[in-house]
Structure formats: C-alpha cells, structure tokens
C-alpha positions in Angstrom: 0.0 0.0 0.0 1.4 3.4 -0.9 1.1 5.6 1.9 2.7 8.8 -0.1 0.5 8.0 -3.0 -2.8 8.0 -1.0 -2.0 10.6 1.4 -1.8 13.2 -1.9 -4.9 12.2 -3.2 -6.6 12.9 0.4 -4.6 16.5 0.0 -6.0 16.7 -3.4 -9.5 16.2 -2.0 -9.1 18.6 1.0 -8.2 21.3 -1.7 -10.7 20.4 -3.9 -13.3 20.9 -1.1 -11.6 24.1 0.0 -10.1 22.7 2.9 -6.9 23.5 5.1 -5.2 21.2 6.8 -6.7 22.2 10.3 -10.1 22.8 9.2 -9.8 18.9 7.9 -8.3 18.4 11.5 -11.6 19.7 13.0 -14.1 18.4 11.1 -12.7 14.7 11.8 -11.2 15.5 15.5 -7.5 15.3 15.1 -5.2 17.7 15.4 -3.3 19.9 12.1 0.3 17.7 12.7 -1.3 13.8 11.9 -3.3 15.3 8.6 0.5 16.4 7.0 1.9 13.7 8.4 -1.0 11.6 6.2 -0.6 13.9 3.0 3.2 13.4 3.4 2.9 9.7 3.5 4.7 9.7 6.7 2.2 8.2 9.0 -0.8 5.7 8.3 -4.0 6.1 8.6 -6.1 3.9 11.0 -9.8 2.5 9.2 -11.8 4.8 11.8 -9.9 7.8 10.4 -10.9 6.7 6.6 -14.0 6.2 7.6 -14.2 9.7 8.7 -12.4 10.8 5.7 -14.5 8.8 3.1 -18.0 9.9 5.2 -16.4 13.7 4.7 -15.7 13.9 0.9 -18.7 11.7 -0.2 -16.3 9.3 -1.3 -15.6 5.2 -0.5 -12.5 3.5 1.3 -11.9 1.8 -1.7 -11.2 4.9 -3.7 -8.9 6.6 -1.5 -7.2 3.1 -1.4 -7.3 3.2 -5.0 -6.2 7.0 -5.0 -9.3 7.6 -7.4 -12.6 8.3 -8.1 -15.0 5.7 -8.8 -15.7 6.1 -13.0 -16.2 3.6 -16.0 -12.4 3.8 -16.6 -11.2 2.8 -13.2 -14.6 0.9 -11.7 -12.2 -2.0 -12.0 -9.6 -0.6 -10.1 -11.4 0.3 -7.5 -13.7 -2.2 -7.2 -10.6 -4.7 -6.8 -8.3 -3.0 -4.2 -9.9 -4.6 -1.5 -8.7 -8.2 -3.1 -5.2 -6.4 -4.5 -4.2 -5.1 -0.9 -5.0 -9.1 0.6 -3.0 -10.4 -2.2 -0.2 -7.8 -1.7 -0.7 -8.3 2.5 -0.5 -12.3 1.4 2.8 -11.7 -0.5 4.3 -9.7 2.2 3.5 -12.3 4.6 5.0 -14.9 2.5 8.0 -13.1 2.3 8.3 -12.3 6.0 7.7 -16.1 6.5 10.6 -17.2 4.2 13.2 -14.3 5.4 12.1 -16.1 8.8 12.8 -19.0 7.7 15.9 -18.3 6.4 16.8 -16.9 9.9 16.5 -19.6 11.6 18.2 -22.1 8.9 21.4 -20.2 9.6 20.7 -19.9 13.2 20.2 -23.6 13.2 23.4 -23.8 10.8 25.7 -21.4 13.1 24.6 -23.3 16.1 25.5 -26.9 14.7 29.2 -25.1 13.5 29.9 -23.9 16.9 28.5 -27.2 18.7 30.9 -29.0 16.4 33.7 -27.0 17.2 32.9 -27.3 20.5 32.1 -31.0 20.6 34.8 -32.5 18.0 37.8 -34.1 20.1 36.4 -32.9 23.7 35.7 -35.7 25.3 38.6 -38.7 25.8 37.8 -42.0 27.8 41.6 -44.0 28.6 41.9 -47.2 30.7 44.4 -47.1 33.5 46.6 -49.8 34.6 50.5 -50.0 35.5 52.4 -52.2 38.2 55.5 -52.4 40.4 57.5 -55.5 42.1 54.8 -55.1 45.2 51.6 -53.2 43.9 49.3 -53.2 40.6 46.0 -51.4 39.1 44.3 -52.8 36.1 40.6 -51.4 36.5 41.1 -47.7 36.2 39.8 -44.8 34.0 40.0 -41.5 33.6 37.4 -39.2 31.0 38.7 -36.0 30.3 36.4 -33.4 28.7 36.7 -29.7 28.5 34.4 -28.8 31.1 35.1 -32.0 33.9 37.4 -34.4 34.3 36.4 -37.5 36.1 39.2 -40.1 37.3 38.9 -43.2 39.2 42.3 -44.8 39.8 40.8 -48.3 40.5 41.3 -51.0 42.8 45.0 -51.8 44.5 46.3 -54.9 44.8 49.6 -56.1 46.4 51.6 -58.6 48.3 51.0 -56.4 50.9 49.2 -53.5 53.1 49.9 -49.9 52.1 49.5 -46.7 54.5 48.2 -44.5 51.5 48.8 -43.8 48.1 49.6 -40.3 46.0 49.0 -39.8 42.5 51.4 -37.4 40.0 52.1 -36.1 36.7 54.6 -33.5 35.6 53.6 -30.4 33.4 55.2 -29.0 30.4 57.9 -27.5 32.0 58.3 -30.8 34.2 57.0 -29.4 37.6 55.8 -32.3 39.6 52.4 -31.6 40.7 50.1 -33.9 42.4 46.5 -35.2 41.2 45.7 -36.2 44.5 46.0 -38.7 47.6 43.9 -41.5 48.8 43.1 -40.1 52.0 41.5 -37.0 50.3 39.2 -39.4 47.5 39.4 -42.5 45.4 37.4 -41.1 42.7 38.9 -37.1 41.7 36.0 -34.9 40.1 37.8 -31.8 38.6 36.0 -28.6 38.1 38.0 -26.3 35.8 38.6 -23.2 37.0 37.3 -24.0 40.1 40.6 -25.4 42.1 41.1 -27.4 39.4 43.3 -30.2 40.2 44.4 -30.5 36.5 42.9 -29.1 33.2 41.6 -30.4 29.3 45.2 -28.6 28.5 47.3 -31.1 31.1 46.2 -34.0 28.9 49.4 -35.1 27.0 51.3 -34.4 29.9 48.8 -37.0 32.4 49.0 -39.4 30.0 53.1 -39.4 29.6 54.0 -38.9 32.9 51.7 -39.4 35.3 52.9 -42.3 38.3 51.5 -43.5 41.6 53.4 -43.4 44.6 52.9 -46.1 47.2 53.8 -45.3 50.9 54.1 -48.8 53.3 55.9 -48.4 56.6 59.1 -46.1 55.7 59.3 -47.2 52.6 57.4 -46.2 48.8 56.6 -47.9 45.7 56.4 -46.0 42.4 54.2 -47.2 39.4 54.4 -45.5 36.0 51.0 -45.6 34.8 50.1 -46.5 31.4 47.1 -45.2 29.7 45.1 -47.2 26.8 42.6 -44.8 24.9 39.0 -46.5 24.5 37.1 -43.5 22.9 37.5 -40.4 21.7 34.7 -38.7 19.8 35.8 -37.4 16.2 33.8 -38.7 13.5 32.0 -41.5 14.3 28.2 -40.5 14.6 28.7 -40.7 10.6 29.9 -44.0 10.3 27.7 -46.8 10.0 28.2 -50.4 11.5 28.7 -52.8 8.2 27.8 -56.7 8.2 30.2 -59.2 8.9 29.7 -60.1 5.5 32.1 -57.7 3.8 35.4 -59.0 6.2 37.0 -62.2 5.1 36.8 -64.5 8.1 39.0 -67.0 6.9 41.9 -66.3 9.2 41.0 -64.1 12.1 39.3 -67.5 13.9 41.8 -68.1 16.9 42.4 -64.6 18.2 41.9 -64.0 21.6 42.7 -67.7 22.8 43.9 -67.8 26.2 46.5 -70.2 24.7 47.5 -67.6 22.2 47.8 -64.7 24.7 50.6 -67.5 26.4 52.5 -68.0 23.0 51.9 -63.8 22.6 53.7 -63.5 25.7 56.1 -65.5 25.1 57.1 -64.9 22.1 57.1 -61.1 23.5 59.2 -61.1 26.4 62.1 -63.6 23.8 62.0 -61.3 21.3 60.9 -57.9 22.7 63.3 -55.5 24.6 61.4 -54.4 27.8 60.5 -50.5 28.5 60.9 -49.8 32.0 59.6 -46.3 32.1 57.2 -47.1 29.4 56.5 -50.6 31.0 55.8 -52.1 27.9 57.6 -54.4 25.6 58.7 -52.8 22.3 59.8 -54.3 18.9 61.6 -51.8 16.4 61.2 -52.7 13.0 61.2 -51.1 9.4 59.1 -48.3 9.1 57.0 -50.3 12.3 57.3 -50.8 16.1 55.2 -53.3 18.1 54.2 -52.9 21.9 52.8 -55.5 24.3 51.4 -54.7 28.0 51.6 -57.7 30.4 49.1 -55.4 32.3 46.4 -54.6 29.8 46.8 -57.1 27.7 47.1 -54.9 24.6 48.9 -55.5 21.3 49.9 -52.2 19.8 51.5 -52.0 15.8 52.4 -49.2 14.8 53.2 -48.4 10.3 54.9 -45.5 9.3 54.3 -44.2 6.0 55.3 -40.9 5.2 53.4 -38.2 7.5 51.1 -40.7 8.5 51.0 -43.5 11.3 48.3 -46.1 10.8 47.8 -48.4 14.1 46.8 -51.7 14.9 45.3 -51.7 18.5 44.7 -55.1 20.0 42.6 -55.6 23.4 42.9 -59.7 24.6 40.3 -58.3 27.4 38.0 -56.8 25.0 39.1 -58.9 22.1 38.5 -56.0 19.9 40.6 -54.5 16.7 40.9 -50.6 16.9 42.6 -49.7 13.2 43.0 -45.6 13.5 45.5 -42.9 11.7 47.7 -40.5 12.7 49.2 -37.3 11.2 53.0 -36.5 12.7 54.0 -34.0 14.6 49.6 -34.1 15.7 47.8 -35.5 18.8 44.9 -36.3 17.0 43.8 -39.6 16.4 41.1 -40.7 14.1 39.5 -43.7 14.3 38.7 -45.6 11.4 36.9 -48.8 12.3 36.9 -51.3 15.6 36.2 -54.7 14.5 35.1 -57.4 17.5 36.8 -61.0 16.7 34.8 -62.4 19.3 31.4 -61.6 17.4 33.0 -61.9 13.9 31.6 -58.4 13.1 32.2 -54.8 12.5 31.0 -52.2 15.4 32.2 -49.2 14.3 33.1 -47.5 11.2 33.7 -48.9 7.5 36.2 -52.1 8.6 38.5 -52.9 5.8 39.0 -56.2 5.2 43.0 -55.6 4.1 43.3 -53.5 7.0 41.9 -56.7 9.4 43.5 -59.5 7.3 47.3 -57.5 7.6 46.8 -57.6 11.8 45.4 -61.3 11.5 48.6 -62.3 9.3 50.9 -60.4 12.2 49.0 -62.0 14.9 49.4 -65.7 13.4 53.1 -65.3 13.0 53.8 -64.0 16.4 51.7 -67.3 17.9 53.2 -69.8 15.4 56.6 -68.6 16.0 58.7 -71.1 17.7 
C-alpha cells in the first residue's frame, strides 16, 4: 500500500473541497500535525480515520485506497483493491515467513558449526593400569572433557598393606604436581577453573607422565602408569556399523585364545626388549614398532608411511581390533573402524577387510613362532 501516494490524493481532495489542513483536523477531530503527516505519506492512517475521511468527501475506502474516483475507466480498479491489498498483504507475509525462515536455517546452521567446534575431540575415555615388584592397578579410568574431568584410579592390589597412596604427573615444563591422595578421595572430580586439580590442556602431559606413589611403613613404591585410549569422539556419529559379510573371516578364527595370549607373551618377552619407564615391551622394525602390555593385555603396531602413522590396537580383554591414523608431529587420532573377533563383526566405522587380514597375518606369525 502506498502511503505517499494516497496521502496526496486525500490532499487533493481537502483542496478540492476548500479545505486546510486544520479545518480537515476539525471536522474529523484530530489535530493539524497527523493530517501532513497523512498527506506526506509519513504516518498511516487507522480505518476509523478513513471512515471519517471517506463519510467527509462523499467518497468510499476503496477509492482513497485506489487514489481515485469511482468512473467507468477505473470501476475496476477500485472495485478490486480490497482483493489487490490481501493479495499484496498475502505476498508480504509470504516473504516475511521465508526471510524467517531463512533466519533460523542459519541460526540452526551457526549453532551446529559452533557445537561442532565445540564438541569434536572434547571428550577422551583411557583405561588405567601399570604395576610395580609389590603393587598393581588394572581397572582404572579416567574421562577428560573440556568442562570436567572424572578419574577413578581403580582398585590396589599387592603382596602387601599400604598406608596411602599419591597420584602425579609433571607439566610442560616438568613441575611435579600432584593429582591427589587417597586419604583426600578414590574417585577425583575436577572442576575447571574451580581449584582445578588438573585441566583439558594437562592431557598429553597426564597421560606421559603421570605415576603413583605407594607409601608402606618407611618405605614407597612407584608405578608409572600407562594409559590405553577406549574412545575419543571425532567422526563417528557418521559411520555406520557394516555386516560381517564384507570382512573375510578365513583367518582371524583363533584370536583371543587364552593359549594364544601365552605364545603372545612368550614370544614377547624372547624377542621384545622391555621398556621400563614405558612398562611395555617394544619391537623396532622397518618403518613399524610393536608394543605388548603384560598389564592390559594390549597388542599395539604401529606403520609409518610418510606423514602418516596407521595403528593396529589389540585388546585380549576386550578382544577388539581398533585400526585408526595418525598425522606426525599431531595429537589427533582418528578412528577408522573397531572390529570385534569375538562376534566376527564390525561395530564401528567402515572395517577394511585388508586392513583386518594385515593384523590377522601379524598376529598368526607371532603365535606360530617357535
């Protein structure tokens, strides 16, 4: 609706009929400002007013909508702007509807950006387990996200009774700083920024360097803890679990024999050189390196090629295949596919049948060896 355009035709009228603009004012009970503020197209008029307006000139709402008097030539015209204004109020709508729309697409779109961002790589689940000549842990974890951190060192057992134990890591610039001690908690619930006992950005440095000290009588045990990653989450609400169907299951039928974890070990500690910071024992080959834990049970290959590290990550206890990648030089590590030889089945990602047939291969030599 043209405001402008029908607020000089009611001008036009008012001078036609000899009219000023406050004598208008008077006869319709408003006041001299609002009628220029009409024939100006500045303000809208309200239907009482052009009722008023219409009743004064002898004239109909429809032609002062239409900005014209009512004649053979525009009888159409005028007779039609009360459907042309709904059609043009309906396309207005519409549009308002669609920008709307639009809005909240990209508010919808920002939101799942930033919730990404957010999200992608914030939340890490590792197992905990390490030993010593008098004291182990196998059952602990530790979650580290980037708002709490949750750690539960697990259960100690020994060949004897301890006073208490004390957990620490060193940071970046190798300041030993304590996690906590067991007559404080077992289980540490970390609120950053709130006397945080460690933080999202410690990470690397708990998982390289963190040890538990043991305190019996005068004398202390240390155990270097070693950390086995179970979950991170990257990618893998896109990946779909695939049928057994697609992996070739001709070799992969006695992994995870108790047997077989005996030969593993055996084979392991005769040809492996043991770690003792690490605790593990590691293999060095071309382009490859192999490590065994006695304490998580966990086969660990690792190919080089290029800038890229592809690993083979075994659990006996799990009897699970992790096959993921990593970039050099990055901390990230994306998971391609974890293939269960216990169910003969793929539950996560797109497993590659090369990819499990290469680990089977490596696995049957290590237990055939003699």
């Amino acid at each position: 609706m043209d405001w402008e355009k029908i607020g000089s035709f009611i001008a036009r009228l008012r001078k036609d009929a000899g009219l000023t603009q406050q004598e208008l004012a008077e006869k319709i009970i408003c006041t001299r400002e609002s009628v220029a503020k009409w024939e100006k197209g500045i303000n809208t008029i309200n239907v009482e007013t052009l009722t008023k307006i219409a009743e004064l000139f002898d004239i109909s709402i429809n032609e002062i909508l239409a900005c014209s008097r009512r004649d053979n030539k525009t009888k159409k015209e005028v007779d039609n702007i009360s459907a042309k204004l709904m059609h043009d109020n309906e396309n207005k709508i519409k549009k308002m509807f669609k920008k709307f729309v639009l809005l909240i697409s990209m508010l919808i779109i920002l939101f799942l950006i930033y919730y990404f961002f957010q999200t992608y790589n914030s939340l890490y689940v590792y197992k905990i387990a390490g030993e010593s000549n008098n004291f182990s842990t196998l059952d602990g974890i530790v979650i580290f996200s980037r708002n709490k951190s949750y750690l539960k060192l697990g259960t100690i057992k020994g060949n004897r009774d301890y006073d208490y134990y004390e957990l620490y890591y060193k940071d970046k610039k190798g300041k030993e700083k304590i996690i906590f001690r067991s007559e404080d908690n077992d289980t540490l619930i970390s609120i950053y920024g709130n006397d945080e006992y460690f933080s999202f950005k410690d990470k690397n440095e708990i998982l390289k360097s963190t040890y538990l000290k043991i305190q019996y009588g005068d004398k202390n045990d240390v155990i270097k803890l070693n950390f086995q990653r179970d979950m991170v989450n990257s990618f893998s609400f896109f990946r779909k679990v695939n049928n057994i169907s697609s992996i070739d299951q001709s070799n992969n039928n006695n992994v995870t024999n108790e047997d077989d974890i005996l030969k593993i070990e055996k084979y392991v500690k005769e040809n492996f050189s043991y770690n003792k910071e690490e605790n593990l024992y590691i293999l060095n080959e071309n382009n490859s390196q192999i490590k065994y834990s006695t304490i998580t049970k966990t086969l660990e290959y690792y190919n080089y090629n290029n800038d890229l590290t592809y690993i083979y990550e075994y659990s006996f206890i799990f009897k699970e295949l992790k096959y993921l990648k990593q970039f050099i030089g990055k901390d990230e590590i994306e998971e391609i596919f974890t293939y269960s030889f216990e169910n003969k089945k793929c539950i996560m990602g797109k497993c590659d049948n090369k990819a499990v047939s290469s680990f089977d291969k490596l696995y049957n030599k290590m237990i055939s060896k003699k």
